[in-house]
N, C-alpha and C positions, 0 to 999 in steps of 0.2 A: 364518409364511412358507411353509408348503405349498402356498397356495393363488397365490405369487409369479409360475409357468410361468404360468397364465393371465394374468395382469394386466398393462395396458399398459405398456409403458416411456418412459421418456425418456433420451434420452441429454445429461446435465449438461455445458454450456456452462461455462468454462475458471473463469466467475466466479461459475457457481452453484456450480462442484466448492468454489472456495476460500469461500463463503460458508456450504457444508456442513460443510465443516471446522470451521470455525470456530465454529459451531452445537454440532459434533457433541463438542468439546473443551470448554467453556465460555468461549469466547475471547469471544463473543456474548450471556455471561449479562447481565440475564436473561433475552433470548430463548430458547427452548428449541428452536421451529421458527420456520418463514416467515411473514413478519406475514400477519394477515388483514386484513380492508379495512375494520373502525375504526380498529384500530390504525394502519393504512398512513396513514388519513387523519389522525390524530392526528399522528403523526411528519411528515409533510408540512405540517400548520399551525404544532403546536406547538412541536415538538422532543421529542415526550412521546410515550409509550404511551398507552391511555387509562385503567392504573394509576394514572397521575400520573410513574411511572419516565420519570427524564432517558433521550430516545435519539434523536440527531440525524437518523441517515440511514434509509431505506428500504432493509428489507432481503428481498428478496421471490424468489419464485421465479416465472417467466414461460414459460410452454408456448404450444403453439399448439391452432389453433381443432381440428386433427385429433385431438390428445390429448384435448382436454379432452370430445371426443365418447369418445373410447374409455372415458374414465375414467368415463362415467355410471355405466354397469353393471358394475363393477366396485366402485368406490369407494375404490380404490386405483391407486397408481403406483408401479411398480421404477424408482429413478433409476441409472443406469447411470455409468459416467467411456466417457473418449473410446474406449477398448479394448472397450466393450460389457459388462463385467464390473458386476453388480450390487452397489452398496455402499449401498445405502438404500431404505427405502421410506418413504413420504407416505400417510399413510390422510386422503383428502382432505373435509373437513367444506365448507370454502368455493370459489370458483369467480367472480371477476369482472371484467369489460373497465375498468380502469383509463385515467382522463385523463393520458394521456403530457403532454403541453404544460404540463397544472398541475404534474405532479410536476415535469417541470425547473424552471418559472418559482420553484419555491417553495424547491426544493433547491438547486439552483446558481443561483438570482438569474438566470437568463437561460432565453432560449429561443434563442440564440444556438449554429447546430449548428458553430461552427469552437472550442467550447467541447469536449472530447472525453469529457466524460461525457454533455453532452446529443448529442453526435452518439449515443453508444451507447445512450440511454435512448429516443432517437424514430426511430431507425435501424435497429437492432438486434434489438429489445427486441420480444420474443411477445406478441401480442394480451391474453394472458388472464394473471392471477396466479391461485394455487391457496395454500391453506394448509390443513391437520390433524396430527395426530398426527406426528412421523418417529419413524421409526426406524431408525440406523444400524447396520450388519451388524456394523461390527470399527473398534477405534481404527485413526487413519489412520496410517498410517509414509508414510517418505521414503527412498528408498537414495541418494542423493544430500546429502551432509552432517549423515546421523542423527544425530551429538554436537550438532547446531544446532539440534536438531528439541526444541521443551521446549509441554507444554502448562501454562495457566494453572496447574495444580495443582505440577507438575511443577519449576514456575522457582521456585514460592514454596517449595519443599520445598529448590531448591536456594538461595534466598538466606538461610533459614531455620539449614542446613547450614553456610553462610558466615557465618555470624553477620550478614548484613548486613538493617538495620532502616530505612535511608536508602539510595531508589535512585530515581536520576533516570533518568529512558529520553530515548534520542534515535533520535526516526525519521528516517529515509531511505530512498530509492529510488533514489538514485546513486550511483557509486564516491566514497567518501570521501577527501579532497584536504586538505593542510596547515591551511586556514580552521576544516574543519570540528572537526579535531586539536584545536585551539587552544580551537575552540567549547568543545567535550565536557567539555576541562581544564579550562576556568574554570567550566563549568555545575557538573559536580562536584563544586570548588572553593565555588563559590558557595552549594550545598545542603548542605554537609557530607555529601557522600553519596557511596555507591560509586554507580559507571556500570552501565548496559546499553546497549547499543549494541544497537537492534532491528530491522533493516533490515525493509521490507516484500519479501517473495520472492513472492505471489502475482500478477496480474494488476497492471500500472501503465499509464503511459501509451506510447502506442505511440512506438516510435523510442528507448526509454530502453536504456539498455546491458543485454544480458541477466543476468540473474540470478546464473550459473557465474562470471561473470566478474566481477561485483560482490560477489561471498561471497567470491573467493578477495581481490580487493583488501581488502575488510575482515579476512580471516583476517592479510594480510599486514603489515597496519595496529596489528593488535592489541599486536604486541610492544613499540610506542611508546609504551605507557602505563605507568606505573608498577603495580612486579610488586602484585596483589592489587586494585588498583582497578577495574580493568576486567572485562566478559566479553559475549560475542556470543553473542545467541539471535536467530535468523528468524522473520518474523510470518508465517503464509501467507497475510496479505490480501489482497483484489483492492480497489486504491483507485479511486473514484471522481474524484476532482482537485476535491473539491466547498469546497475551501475553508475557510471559515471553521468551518461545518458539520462539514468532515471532520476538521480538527483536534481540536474538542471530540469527537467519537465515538474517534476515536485515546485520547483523554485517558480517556475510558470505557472502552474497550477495555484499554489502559494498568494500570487500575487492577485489573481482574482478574489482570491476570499476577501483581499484588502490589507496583505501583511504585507509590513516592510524591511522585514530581516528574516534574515532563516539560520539555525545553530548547524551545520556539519561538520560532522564527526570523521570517525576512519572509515572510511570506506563503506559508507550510507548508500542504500539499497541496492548493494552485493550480497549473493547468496553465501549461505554457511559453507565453511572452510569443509575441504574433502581430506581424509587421511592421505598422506603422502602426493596432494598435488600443489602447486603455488598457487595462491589464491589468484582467481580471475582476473580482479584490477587492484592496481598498487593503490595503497592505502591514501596517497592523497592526491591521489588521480580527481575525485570528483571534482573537490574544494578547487583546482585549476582550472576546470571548464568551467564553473560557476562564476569564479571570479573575473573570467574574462569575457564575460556575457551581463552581468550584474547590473552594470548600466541599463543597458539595452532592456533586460526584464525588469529591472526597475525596483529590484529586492537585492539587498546586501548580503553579504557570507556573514556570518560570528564562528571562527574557528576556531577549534581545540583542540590536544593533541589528546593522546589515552588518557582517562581518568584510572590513579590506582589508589588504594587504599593504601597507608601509611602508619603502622601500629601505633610508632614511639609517640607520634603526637594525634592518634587517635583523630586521623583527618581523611578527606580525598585530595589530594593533587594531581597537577597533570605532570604525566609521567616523564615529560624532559628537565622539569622542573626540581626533581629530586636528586639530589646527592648520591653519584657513584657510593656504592657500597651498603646504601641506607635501605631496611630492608620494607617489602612493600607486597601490597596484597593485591588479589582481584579472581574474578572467577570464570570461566571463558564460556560463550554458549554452551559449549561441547558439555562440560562439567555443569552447568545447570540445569541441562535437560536430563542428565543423569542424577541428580539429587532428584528433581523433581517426579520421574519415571520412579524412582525407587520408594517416594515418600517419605527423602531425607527431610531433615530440618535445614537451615541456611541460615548462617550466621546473621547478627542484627547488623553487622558493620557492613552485610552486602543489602539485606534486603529489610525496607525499615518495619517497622513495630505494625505497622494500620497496616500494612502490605501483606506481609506474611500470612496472615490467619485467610486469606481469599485463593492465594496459591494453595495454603493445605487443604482446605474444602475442594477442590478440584483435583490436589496427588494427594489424600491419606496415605499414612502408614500402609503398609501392605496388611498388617496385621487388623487393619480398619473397612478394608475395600470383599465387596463381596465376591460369588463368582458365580459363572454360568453352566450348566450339563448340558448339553445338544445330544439327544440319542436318535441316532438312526437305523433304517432300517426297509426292507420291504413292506408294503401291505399288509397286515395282519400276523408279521413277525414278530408282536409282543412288544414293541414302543411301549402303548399307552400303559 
């Protein structure tokens, strides 16, 4: 690393920072660095390395045309985070202009950019991928939620410690609400197994509730569950919304932490529903590729069908479970992000009691929220 001052930099995009991580932990095994371009194309046809190792998505690093001139004579790259502070380097063996249009068409089934992983794959996304050797400066920390912070080795030491040998994960990327309560309890129910509750806190889809405020709703969640069953650890993923695909790599991912179940749901990391298009992938599209690979990754499906709320006996059920005609509740993203944007309240039968008061701290009332004046103007036109 002496040789570091000279060598070009890049400064790591939000989602290559969390793809480093993740690399740079084991969360990614067994990747060790940034695919290169059989691999890439192997994982884009097959689902595979060209090991033969099960790996769904692409996971690559993307520069532009000016770095990847710097990098000739060099042979290496300082990868920087947003503060300019160096945490890695790349000693670069490969270097090539990638078909954006194939990779979405193959990855997320579309070339559809109102899709928000192919907006960011043909939008976004630097001309060139690069791959060789990394290496990372220092494990990563977080000063924000350190006790939630656990690497693959780290969670299995602690379930190891818990005596726990059966553990289901359920991921998320939104505040946790009564339905999913109910989920968790019977999936754990269902697997004989303790819980993990793994939220994703790296990169998701834009417009989703930030992070702060979905850690503390899950912290405030936690004490709902029976003492000893439960415990919350954060993934720092950056998800794609890729679907089917992305479920089975969760499920890969999954397994390194040390679980041996995973809960899916309907259509687990697919993007939110577009006014007047059919959603991307059919509802139990994922729960298919999962369970036909299960073996092989070495983690089980726990499936369930919609959870909906049930007045007359003041319950959750899953929704094929209930009686034509019997009437039944629930509330769709679409309509929560609208309560929430307006600084509605949300019933108790959707969102429990510890929960609520963290949501309203983040949407007030409107009547509670302040506002800002921006006055513009020329030079000495009287602003100040």
């Amino acid at each position: 690393m002496r040789d570091a001052l000279r060598w070009p930099s890049w400064r790591l995009t939000r989602r290559q920072l969390c793809d480093l991580e993740m690399l740079a932990c084991g969360g990614f095994a067994p990747l060790a660095t940034f695919l290169g371009q059989e691999d890439h194309a192997s994982v884009c046809e097959s689902m595979r390395l060209i090991d033969g190792s099960l790996w769904p998505m692409p996971v690559t690093l993307d520069v532009s045309t000016e770095t990847i001139k710097a990098v000739e004579a060099s042979g290496s790259l300082a990868l920087r985070d947003a503060e300019g502070v160096m945490v890695a380097a790349i000693h670069v063996t490969q270097a090539w202009q990638p078909d954006l249009r194939a990779e979405a068409s193959a990855v997320f089934a579309t070339t559809d950019e109102r899709h928000p992983g192919v907006e960011y794959l043909l939008r976004r996304t630097n001309p060139w991928y690069v791959t060789g050797r990394l290496e990372v400066l220092q494990p990563f920390s977080h000063h924000d939620f350190p006790d939630l912070c656990h690497t693959p080795a780290s969670l299995r030491a602690e379930f190891a410690t818990r005596g726990w040998t059966r553990v289901v994960a359920f991921n998320t990327r939104n505040p946790m609400h009564r339905a999913h309560l109910e989920l968790t309890l019977r999936g754990a129910a269902q697997a004989d197994a303790h819980l993990l509750v793994h939220p994703v806190v790296g990169e998701t889809q834009p417009g989703d509730v930030d992070r702060y405020t979905r850690v503390r709703c899950y912290q405030a969640l936690m004490p709902s569950y029976p003492t000893g069953l439960a415990m919350l650890s954060l993934l720092p993923l950056a998800m794609r919304m890729a679907g089917p695909r992305e479920a089975l790599w969760h499920a890969v991912i999954r397994k390194n932490y040390g679980v041996t179940h995973v809960i899916v749901g309907r259509d687990p990391a697919g993007p939110r529903a577009i006014p007047g298009r059919a959603p991307f992938y059919r509802p139990t599209e994922a729960k298919q590729l999962l369970e036909q690979h299960e073996d092989e990754v070495g983690v089980k499906v726990i499936s369930f069908s919609q959870m909906v709320y049930v007045p007359a006996t003041a319950s959750y059920e899953h929704e094929d479970s209930v009686a034509t005609g019997t009437a039944r509740q629930q509330i769709s993203g679409t309509e929560l992000r609208r309560r929430l944007a307006a600084g509605d309240d949300l019933p108790e039968w959707f969102t429990p009691r510890a929960v609520a008061p963290e949501l309203r701290r983040r949407f007030p009332p409107r009547s509670e929220r302040g506002f800002g004046i921006v006055l513009t103007g020329l030079s000495g036109a009287g602003k100040s």
